[in-house]
C-alpha positions as semicolon CSV with decimal commas, in nm:
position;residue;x (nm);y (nm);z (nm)
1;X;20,825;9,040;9,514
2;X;20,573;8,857;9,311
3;X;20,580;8,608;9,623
4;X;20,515;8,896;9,834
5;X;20,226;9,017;9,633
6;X;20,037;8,690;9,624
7;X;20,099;8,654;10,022
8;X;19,948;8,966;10,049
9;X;19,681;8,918;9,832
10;X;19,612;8,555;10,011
11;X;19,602;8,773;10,370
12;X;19,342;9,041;10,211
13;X;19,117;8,720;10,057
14;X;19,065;8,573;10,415
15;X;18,680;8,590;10,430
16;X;18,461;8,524;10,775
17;X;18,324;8,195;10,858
18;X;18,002;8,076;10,721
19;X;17,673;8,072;10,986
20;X;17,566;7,681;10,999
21;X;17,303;7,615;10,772
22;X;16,986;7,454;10,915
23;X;16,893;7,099;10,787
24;X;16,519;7,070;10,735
25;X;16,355;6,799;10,858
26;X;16,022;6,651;10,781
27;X;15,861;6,780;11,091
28;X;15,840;7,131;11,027
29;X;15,598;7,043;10,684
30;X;15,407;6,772;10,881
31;X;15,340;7,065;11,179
32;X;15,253;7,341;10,901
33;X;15,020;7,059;10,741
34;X;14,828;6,942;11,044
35;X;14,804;7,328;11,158
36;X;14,596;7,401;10,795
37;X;14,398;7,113;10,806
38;X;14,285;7,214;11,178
39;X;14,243;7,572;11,042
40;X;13,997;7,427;10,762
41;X;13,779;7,224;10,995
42;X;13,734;7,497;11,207
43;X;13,577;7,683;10,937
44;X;13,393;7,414;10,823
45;X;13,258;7,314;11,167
46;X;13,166;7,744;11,196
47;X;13,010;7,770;10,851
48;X;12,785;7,384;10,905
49;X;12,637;7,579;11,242
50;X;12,594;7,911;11,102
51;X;12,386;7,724;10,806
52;X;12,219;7,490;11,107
53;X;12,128;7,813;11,233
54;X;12,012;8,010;10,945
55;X;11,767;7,679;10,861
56;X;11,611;7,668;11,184
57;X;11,539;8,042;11,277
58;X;11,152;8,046;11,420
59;X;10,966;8,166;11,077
60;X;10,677;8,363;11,205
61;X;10,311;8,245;11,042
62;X;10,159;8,416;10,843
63;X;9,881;8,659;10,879
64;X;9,547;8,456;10,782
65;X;9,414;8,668;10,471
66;X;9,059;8,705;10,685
67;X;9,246;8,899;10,992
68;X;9,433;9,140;10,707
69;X;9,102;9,197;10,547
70;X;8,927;9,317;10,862
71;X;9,230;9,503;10,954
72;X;9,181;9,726;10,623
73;X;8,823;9,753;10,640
74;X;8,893;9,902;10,935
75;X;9,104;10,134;10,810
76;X;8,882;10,153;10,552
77;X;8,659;10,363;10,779
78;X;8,878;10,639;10,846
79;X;8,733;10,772;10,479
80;X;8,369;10,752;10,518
81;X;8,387;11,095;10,462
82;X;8,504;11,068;10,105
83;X;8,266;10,791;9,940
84;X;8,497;10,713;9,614
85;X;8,827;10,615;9,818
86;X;8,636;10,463;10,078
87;X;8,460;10,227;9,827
88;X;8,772;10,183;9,635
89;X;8,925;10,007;9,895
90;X;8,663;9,826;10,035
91;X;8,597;9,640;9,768
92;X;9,001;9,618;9,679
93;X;9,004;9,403;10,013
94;X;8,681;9,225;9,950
95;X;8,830;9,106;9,601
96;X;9,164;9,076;9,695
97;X;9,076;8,847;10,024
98;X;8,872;8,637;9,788
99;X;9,150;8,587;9,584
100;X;9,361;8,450;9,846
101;X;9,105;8,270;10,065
102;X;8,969;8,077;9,768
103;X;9,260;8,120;9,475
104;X;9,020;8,333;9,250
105;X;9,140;8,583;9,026
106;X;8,875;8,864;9,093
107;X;9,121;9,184;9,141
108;X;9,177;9,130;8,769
109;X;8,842;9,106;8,608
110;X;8,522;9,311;8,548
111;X;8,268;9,298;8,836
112;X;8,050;9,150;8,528
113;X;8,362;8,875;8,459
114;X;8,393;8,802;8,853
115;X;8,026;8,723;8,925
116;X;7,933;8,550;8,601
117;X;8,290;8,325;8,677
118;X;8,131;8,319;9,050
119;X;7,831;8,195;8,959
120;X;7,952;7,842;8,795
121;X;8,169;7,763;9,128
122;X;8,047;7,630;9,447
123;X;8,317;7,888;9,651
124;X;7,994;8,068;9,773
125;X;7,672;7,996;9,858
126;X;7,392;8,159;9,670
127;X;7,294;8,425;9,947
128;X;7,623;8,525;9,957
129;X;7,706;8,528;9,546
130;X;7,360;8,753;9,565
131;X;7,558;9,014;9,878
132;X;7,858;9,021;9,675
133;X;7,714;9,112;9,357
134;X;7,489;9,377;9,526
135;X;7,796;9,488;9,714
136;X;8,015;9,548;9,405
137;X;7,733;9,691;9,204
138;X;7,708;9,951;9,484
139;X;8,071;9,984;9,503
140;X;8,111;10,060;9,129
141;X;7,827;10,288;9,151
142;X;8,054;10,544;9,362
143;X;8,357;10,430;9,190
144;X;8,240;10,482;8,803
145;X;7,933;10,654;8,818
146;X;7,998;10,922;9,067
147;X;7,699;10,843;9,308
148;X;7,752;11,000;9,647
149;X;7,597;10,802;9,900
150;X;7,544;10,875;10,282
151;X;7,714;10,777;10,579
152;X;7,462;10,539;10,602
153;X;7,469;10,372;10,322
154;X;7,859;10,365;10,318
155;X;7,834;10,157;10,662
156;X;7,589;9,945;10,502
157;X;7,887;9,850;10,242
158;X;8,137;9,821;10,475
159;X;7,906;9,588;10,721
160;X;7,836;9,377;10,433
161;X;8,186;9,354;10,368
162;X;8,242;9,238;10,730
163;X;7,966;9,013;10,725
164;X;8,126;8,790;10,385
165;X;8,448;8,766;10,509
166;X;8,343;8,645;10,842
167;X;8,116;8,398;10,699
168;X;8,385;8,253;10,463
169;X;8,682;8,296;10,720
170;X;8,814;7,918;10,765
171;X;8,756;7,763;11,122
172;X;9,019;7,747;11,346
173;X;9,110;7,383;11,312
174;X;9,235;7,444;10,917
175;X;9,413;7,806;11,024
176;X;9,595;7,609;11,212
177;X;9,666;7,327;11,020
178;X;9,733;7,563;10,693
179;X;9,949;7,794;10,897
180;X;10,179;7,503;11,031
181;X;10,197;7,384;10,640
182;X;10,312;7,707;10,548
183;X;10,574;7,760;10,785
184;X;10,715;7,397;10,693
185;X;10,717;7,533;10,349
186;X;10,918;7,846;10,420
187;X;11,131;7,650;10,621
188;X;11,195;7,376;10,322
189;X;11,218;7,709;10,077
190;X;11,487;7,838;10,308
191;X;11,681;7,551;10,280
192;X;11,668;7,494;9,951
193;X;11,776;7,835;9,878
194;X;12,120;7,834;10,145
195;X;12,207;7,495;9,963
């Protein structure tokens, strides 16, 4: 019986056979491999062009600081009706277009600190030092001492205003020359930054 027992026990313990087991080989890494490596240059190829193409996007130049100045002078006119405003930012453009055109700090002094400053550089010539001083004297008449001129007079400003920055506007020759510089220098700035 105990024979019996284990024969049945040895019938019961007859398991299924065992699926084959695959063998690697070395090609299956090599394939994986190659397939990453191809996966990383593409990437690399797409992110060199997308950075070749960021670098090279047409900058636009520059507005010259003379052709903004005229543009807000004449906007500037649009409040001849109201003498303070209108004089406040006439002479906001006439100082600020100095500062750019010639790299003077006049938005930040007195109109006493600008001209005296003004008066030891050779930026100007002496008719036009004498305009501008009349010119912001007038201006800071409205602006601080609460004269009301005419219409008149407020033209008179504003064509004075005109008539200095078209005097001191560079000549075409060095617009273009600057403006060419200053794209290169965006361009360089541009790079520099993406690297």
């Amino acid at each position: 019986m105990v024979a019996t027992n284990n024969a049945a026990a040895a019938a019961n313990d007859i398991r299924d056979i065992k699926p084959p087991v695959a063998i690697p080989n070395g090609w299956e890494w090599l394939w994986l491999a190659l397939g990453l490596l191809a996966g990383a240059a593409l990437l690399l190829a797409f992110w060199k062009w997308w950075q070749y193409r960021r670098a090279h996007v047409p900058v636009a130049p520059p507005v010259p600081a003379h052709v903004r100045a005229k543009q807000k002078l004449q906007e500037a006119l649009a409040f001849l009706a109201q003498p303070k405003p209108f004089c406040i930012l006439v002479s906001d453009t006439v100082r600020a277009y100095l500062e750019e055109q010639f790299d003077f700090r006049a938005p930040e002094r007195t109109t006493e600190e600008f001209l005296h400053e003004l008066q030891a550089t050779d930026l100007l010539s002496p008719e036009q030092k004498e305009s501008l001083g009349q010119f912001l004297e007038s201006c800071d008449l409205v602006k601080f001492a609460r004269y009301e001129p005419g219409e008149p007079e407020l033209r008179g400003l504003h064509g004075s205003a005109v008539r200095l920055i078209e005097e001191t506007e560079p000549h075409q020759a060095e617009v273009e020359g600057e403006n060419q510089e200053s794209v290169n220098e965006q361009r360089r700035e541009l790079v520099n930054r993406e690297s």
